[in-house]
N, C-alpha and C positions, 0 to 999 in steps of 0.2 A: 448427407453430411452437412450441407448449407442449414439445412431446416436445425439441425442441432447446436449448431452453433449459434443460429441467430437465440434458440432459446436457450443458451447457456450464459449469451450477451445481456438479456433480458433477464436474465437469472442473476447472475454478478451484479447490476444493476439496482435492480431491488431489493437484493441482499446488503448489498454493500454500503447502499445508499444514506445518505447526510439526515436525512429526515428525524429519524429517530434521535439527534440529538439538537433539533431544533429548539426543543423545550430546554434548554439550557443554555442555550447562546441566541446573544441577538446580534441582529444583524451590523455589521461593523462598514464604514468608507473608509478608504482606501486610506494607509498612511499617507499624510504629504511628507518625503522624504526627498532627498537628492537621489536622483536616478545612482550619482555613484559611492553611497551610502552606503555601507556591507557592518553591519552591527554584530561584534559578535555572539555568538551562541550562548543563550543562558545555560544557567547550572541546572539539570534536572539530579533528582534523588531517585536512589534507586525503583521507589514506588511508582516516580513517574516514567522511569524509564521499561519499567516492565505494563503499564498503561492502567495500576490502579489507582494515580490523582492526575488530575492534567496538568500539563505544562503551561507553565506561564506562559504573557502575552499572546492569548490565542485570538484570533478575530475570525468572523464569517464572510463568508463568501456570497456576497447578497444573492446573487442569480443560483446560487445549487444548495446555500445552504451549509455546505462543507467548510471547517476548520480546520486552520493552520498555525502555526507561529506567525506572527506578524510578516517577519523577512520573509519566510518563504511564499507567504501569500503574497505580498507587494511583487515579489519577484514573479510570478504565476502570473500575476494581474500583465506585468511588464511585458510578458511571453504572449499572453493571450491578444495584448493589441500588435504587438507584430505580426501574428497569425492573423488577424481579423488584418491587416494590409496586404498576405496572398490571398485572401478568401478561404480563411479555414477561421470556424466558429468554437472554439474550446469550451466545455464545459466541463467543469467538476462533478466526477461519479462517487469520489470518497477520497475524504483527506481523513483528519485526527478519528481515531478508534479509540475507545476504552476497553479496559480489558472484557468487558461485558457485553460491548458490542463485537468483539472479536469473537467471543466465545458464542455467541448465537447463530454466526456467520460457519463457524467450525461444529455448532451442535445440530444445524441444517444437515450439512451433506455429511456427517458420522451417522445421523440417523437414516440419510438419504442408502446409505453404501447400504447399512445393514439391514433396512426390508429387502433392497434389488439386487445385492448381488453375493450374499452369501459369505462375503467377503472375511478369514480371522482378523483379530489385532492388530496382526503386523501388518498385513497387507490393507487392511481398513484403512489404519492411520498413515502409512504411504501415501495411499490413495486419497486421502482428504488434504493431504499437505501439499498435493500437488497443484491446491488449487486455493487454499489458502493456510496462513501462517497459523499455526500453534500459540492458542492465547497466552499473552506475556511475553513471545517471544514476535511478536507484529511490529516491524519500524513505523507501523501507522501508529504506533502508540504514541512515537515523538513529537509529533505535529511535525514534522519534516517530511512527509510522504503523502503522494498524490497522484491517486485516478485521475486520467486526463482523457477523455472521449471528444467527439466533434459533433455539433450538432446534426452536421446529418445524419451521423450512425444511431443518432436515437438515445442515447447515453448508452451504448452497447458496448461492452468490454470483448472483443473479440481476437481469438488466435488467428495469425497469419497460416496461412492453406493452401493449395493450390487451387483451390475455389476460391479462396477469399477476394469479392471484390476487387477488382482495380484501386477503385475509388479508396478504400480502407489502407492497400499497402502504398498508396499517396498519400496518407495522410501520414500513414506512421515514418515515411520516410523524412518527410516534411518535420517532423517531429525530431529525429534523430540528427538532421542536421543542424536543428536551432533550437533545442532545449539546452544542450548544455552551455551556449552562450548566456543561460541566463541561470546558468549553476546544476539544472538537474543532471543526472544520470540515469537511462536505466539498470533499473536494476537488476532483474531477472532477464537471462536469456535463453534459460532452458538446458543449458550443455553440461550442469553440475550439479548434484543436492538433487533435493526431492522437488523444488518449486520449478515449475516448467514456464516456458514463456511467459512474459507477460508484459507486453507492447506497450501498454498502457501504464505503467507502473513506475512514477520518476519520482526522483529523493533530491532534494537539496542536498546538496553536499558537504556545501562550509559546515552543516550544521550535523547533519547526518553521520560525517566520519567520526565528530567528534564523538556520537552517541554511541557509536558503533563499538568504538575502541571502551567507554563504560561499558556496554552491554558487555563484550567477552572478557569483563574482568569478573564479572559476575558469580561466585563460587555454589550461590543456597538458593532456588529458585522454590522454595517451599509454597511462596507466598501465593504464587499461580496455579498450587497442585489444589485448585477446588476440585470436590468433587461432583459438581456441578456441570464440569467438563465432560463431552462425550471419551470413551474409551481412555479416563484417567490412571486405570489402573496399571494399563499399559505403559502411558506417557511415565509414569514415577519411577518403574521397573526399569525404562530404558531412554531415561532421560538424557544422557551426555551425547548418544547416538542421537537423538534427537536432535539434538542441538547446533550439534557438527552438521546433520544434514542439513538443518537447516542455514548452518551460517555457510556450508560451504555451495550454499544454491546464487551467492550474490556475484555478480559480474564485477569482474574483476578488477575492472573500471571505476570502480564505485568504492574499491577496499580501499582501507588504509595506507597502501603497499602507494598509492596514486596520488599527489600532492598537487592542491590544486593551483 
């Protein structure tokens, strides 16, 4: 079990990873802002809220590379030097997705399931959801959302286990008591919807809820049925299910129902 998970960590990783969109963004320093500056949320268009143009104000993340909205980066940067005062090293494993990069991360493991495990449709595309979002329907699309690894796990996105490391569920503890001081939430924790844990997984919120509540007003999602997409035939057929599982996988914490 240990051995899989470290190459599933390793797997998320280089899937998920910033690089691929380095040729497009340079590298950005920090805003100089007032520590208690809170700027609110620009306006995205539905284009950008489904992740086919990007969202304004994005800046890089000089050390991973990965983009964000400006706030939620300063905010991150904000998080990462109070971790760096316990001795905990954060790195960015993935912030802003396009819808293209979404869809390669989701056209991996659709093609993964169907040589290894024989898998239909339905349970194919379960099976891929659980581990990552359905393109167009990715909060990394916002530039509000962010892989958060330490550097000693190696940039490994790893599930909590009963093997898991000491060292790892310290960190994620460490995590959950002081990320959302500085806005995030996690978002998945596995108990609802198709998307299972994911430790690593924090959203801005001031800005996030906002997108949240655009996203499910959302009625035509035509514009994401490429079919380009692994098992799209499926996804069109039974897209409202789709949908609901995926939104009803966010913690609850994190919904709109939660004012911050």
């Amino acid at each position: 079990m240990a051995s899989r998970l470290i190459w599933l960590g390793l797997a998320l990783a280089f899937l998920w990873g910033c690089a691929p969109q380095r040729e497009t963004l340079k590298p950005s320093n920090p805003p100089q802002q007032s520590p208690a500056t809170l700027l609110p949320p620009p306006d995205l268009s539905q284009e950008q809220i489904l992740g086919l143009l990007r969202p304004p104000n994005m800046v890089e993340d000089p050390s991973s590379g990965c983009s964000a909205q400006a706030q939620v980066m300063q905010s991150f940067w904000k998080l990462r030097d109070r971790a760096a005062q316990d001795g905990w090293h954060l790195t960015l494993v993935s912030g802003y997705r396009s819808f293209k990069h979404q869809m390669r991360i989701w056209n991996h493991y659709d093609s993964l399931y169907r040589k290894t495990d024989g898998l239909d449709s339905k349970r194919r595309v379960r099976a891929v959801m659980s581990l990552v979002s359905v393109p167009g329907l990715s909060r990394h699309h916002w530039g509000t959302d962010l892989d958060i690894s330490e550097a000693g796990l190696r940039g490994q996105l790893v599930n909590v286990h009963p093997d898991t490391p000491a060292r790892v569920v310290q960190f994620y503890n460490w995590m959950e008591h002081n990320a959302p001081q500085f806005g995030f939430c996690k978002v998945y924790l596995g108990k609802r919807g198709a998307v299972r844990d994911e430790p690593w997984h924090w959203s801005y919120f001031p800005y996030s809820s906002v997108y949240e509540k655009q996203f499910m007003a959302i009625q035509d999602f035509h514009e994401v049925m490429s079919d380009q997409v692994g098992d799209v035939h499926y996804l069109m057929k039974n897209f409202p299910e789709v949908v609901k599982e995926e939104t009803r996988s966010i913690n609850t914490e994190c919904s709109l129902e939660v004012q911050n």
